[in-house]
Structures are given as structure tokens and as C-alpha cells.
C-alpha positions in Angstrom: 7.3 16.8 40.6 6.4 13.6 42.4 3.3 12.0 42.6 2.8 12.4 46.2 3.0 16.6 45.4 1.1 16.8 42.2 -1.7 19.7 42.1 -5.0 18.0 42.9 -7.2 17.4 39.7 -10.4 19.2 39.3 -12.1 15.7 40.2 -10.2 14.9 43.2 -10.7 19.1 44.4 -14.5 18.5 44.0 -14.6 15.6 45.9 -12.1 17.1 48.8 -15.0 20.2 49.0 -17.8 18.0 48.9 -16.4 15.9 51.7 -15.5 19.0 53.9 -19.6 20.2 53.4 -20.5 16.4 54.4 -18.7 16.7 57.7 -19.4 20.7 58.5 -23.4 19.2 58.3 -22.7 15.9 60.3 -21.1 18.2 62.7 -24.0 20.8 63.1 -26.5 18.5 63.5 -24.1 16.6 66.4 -24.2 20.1 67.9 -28.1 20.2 67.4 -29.1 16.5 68.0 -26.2 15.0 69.7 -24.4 11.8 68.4 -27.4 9.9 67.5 -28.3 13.0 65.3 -25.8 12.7 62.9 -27.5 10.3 60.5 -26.5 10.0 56.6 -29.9 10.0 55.7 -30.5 13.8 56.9 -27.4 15.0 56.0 -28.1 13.7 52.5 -31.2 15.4 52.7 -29.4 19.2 54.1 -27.0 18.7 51.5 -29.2 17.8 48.3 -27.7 14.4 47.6 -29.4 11.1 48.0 -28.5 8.4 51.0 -26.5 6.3 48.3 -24.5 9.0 46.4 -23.4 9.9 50.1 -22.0 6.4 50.8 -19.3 7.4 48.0 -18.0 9.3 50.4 -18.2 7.8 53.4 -19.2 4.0 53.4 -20.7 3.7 56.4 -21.7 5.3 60.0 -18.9 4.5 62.0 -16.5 6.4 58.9 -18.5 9.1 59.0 -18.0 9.9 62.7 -14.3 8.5 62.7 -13.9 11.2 60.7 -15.6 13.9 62.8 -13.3 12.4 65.6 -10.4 13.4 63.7 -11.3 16.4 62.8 -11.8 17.1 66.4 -8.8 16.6 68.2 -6.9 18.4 65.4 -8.9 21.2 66.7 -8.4 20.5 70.0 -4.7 20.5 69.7 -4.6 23.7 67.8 -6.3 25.0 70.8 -3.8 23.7 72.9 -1.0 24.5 70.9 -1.8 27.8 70.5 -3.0 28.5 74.0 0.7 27.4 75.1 2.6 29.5 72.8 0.9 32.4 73.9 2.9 32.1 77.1 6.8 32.1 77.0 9.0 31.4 79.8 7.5 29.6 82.7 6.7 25.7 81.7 4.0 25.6 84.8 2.4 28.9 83.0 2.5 27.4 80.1 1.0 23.7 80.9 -1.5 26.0 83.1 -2.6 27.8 80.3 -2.9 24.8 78.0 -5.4 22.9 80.7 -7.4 26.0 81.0 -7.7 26.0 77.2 -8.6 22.4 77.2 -11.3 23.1 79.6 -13.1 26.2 78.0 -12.9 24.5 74.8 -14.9 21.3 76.3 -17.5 23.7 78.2 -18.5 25.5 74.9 -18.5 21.8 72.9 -20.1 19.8 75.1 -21.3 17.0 72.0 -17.9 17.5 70.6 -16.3 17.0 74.0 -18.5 13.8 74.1 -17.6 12.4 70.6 -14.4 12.2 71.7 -14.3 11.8 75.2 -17.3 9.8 75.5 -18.6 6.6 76.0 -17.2 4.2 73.5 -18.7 4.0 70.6 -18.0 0.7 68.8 -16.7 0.9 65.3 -16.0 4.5 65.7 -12.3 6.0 66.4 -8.3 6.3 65.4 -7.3 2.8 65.4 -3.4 2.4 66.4 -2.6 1.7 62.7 -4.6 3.4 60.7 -3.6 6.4 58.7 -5.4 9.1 61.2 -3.9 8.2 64.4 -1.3 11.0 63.9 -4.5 13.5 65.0 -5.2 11.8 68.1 -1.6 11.5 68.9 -0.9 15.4 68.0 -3.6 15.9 70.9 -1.1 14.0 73.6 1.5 15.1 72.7 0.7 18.7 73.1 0.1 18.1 76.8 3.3 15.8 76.9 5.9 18.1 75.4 4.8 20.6 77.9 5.1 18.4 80.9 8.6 17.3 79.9 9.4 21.2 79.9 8.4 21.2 83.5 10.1 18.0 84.6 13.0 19.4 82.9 13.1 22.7 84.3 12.7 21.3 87.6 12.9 17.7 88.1 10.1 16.1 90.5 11.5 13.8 93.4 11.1 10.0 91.7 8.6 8.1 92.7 8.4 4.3 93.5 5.8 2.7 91.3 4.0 -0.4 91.5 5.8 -3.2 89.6 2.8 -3.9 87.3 1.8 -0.1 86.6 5.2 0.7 86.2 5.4 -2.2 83.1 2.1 -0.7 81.9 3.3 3.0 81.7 7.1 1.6 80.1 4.8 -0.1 77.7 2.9 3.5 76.9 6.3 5.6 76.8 7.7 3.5 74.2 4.3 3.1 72.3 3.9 7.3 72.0 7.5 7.9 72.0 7.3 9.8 75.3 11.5 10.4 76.3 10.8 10.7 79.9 11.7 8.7 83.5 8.3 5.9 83.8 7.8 7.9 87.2 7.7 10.8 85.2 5.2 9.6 82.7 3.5 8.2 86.3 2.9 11.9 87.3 1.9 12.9 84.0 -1.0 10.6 83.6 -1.7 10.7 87.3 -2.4 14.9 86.1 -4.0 14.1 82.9 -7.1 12.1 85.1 -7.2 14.7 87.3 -7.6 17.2 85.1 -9.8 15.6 82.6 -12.1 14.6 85.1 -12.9 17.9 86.9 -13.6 18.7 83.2 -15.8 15.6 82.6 -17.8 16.3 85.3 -18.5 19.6 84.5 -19.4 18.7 80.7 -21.7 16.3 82.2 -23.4 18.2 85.0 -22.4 16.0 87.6 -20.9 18.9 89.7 -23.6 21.5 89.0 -25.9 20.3 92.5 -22.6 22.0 94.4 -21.4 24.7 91.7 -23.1 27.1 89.0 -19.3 27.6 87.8 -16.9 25.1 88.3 -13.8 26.9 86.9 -12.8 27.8 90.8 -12.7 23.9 91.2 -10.4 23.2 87.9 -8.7 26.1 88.8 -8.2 24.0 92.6 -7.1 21.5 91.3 -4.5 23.3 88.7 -2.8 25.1 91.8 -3.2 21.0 94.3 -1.2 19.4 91.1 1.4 21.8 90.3 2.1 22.1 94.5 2.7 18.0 94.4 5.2 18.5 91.9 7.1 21.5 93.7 5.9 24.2 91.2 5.6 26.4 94.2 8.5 25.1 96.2 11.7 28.4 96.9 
């Protein structure tokens, strides 16, 4: 048996379970107290371990919630995922269903939501090289693979792009591996900002002095994107 498949050793199974308790605290207490709740001092404290035996784990801040980010969007994506395969047949139903996932899951983890959607947090994140970037990237492409279904059950009209955002989005396609026309990738992100902002909003109140419920609105702008690409065309 190779290295890389060897049974994990007592030592290295403790310290994989004592890592996974670290993060289930740091992640209550970002429910609780938001992102400046999560402090290694406390969760030290919750867990019965002192400030510097936790560092062994996690050497600073930032890796702490870097690691919670990651975490997080492979949960996100299992929503997503799973809220796609539930549908067969119909790509729109399918991409549909995925958003509307995406959105309930935001509403009901609003410091979650904002952990990785947020503001910028500096030293925290999936850096393009580093060994975690496959979670982040599992997220997009979810929502990717599914738009290429719909483009390729039933191609959009092409549309002429900007020279300089249509270098931009080449750029992106070829970074993420995305196999589809730039003016195809154009409508995808155009979608993606849409979408994500009705839910931003939401997650951040910024709709609630018009709407108690802003699912109808999503829901608006669901039915307004999939009409632009001819989802309801005969």
C-alpha cells in the first residue's frame, strides 16, 4: 500500500478529531458572535485546552478562519449539488433549483453566508495555489456545469462583448477550465451577479424597508434571467 493510502496512525486520527472539534466551536461561536467572535482564546477556553496548545493546530487567526471558509463552500456545494440532482431532465429546472438552494441556504446562515461572501477579510481565504482551492472551485463549478447544460440544450443568441471584458472573461474560462463560447461565460456571470445580489441584499436587510419575504423578488428575477436566454421561447 502506498504512502499516500496508508491507515491513519492513532496520533494523526487524534489530531484529525481534535481539529474537526476546533472548527465545529469556531463555527458556533461565528453563528453566536459573528466573525469577530471567533477568537482562539475562547475556543480554547470551550474546548479545555490552553491559547498555545491550540496554535498547534492552527497557527494563527487568519488559518483558523481559512479553514472555516473551506469548510463552507464544500457545504455549500453539496447543497447545490444535491439540490440539482434532485431534478432530472430540464437544465433550466435544474439551474432553477440549484439558485433557490443557494438562496435558502444563505437566508438560514447569514454569518456563514458573510464569511464567505463578505467583506474581504485580509489574510483570510483559498489562495489560487494553495492546496484548498479545489473547495472554492467545487462551489463554481456546480453552478457552471449546470449552465453549460442549458447553453447546450439550447444555445443563447451570441452576444458582442466589449473588447476588454471579453479578454477578462477569456482569461477566467481558461483559468477555471470553463469549455464554453466567452459570450457564454458573459451570460453566465452576468446571472451569477444577479442572482447573488438579490441574495446579498436579503442576507443583509437592505430589501426588508420594501419586503418581509423576498423569495417573490429572487424568484423575479429567476423567471427575468431565464426569459433573456430564451428558456421560455416555443
Amino acid at each position: 500500500m502506498s504512502a499516500d493510502h496508508a491507515t491513519p496512525t492513532r496520533r494523526e486520527r487524534a489530531r484529525a478529531q481534535t481539529v474537526a472539534e476546533i472548527k465545529a466551536v469556531a463555527r458556533r461561536h461565528l453563528v453566536e458572535h459573528g466573525i469577530p467572535g471567533v477568537q482562539l482564546r475562547a475556543i480554547a477556553r470551550d474546548l479545555g485546552m490552553t491559547a498555545p496548545a491550540l496554535y498547534r493546530y492552527f497557527d494563527s487567526h487568519e488559518a483558523l478562519l481559512t479553514a472555516l471558509v473551506v469548510d463552507l463552500y464544500g457545504e455549500l456545494a453539496d447543497v447545490v449539488e444535491g439540490a440539482a440532482e434532485a431534478i432530472q431532465g430540464d437544465p433550466w429546472a435544474r439551474l432553477g433549483e440549484a439558485a433557490r438552494a443557494f438562496r435558502r441556504w444563505s437566508v438560514t446562515h447569514p454569518r456563514e453566508f458573510t464569511l464567505l461572501f463578505g467583506s474581504p477579510i485580509p489574510g483570510v481565504g483559498i489562495a489560487p495555489d494553495s492546496d484548498e482551492k479545489a473547495s472554492g472551485q467545487r462551489f463554481g463549478r456546480a453552478f457552471g456545469r449546470l449552465f453549460a447544460e442549458l447553453w447546450a440544450a439550447k444555445p443563447f443568441p451570441p452576444e458582442e462583448l466589449d473588447p476588454a471584458l471579453e479578454r477578462a472573461l477569456q482569461d477566467y474560462a481558461e483559468h477555471v477550465g470553463i469549455d464554453m463560447p466567452v459570450p457564454v461565460v458573459a451570460a453566465f456571470v452576468s446571472g451569477w451577479v444577479r442572482l447573488y445580489g438579490a441574495v446579498t441584499m436579503e442576507v443583509f436587510g437592505h430589501v426588508s424597508f420594501v419586503l418581509s419575504d423576498a423569495e417573490p423578488l429572487f424568484e423575479r428575477e429567476l423567471v427575468s434571467i431565464a426569459r433573456e436566454l430564451g428558456a421560455f421561447d416555443d
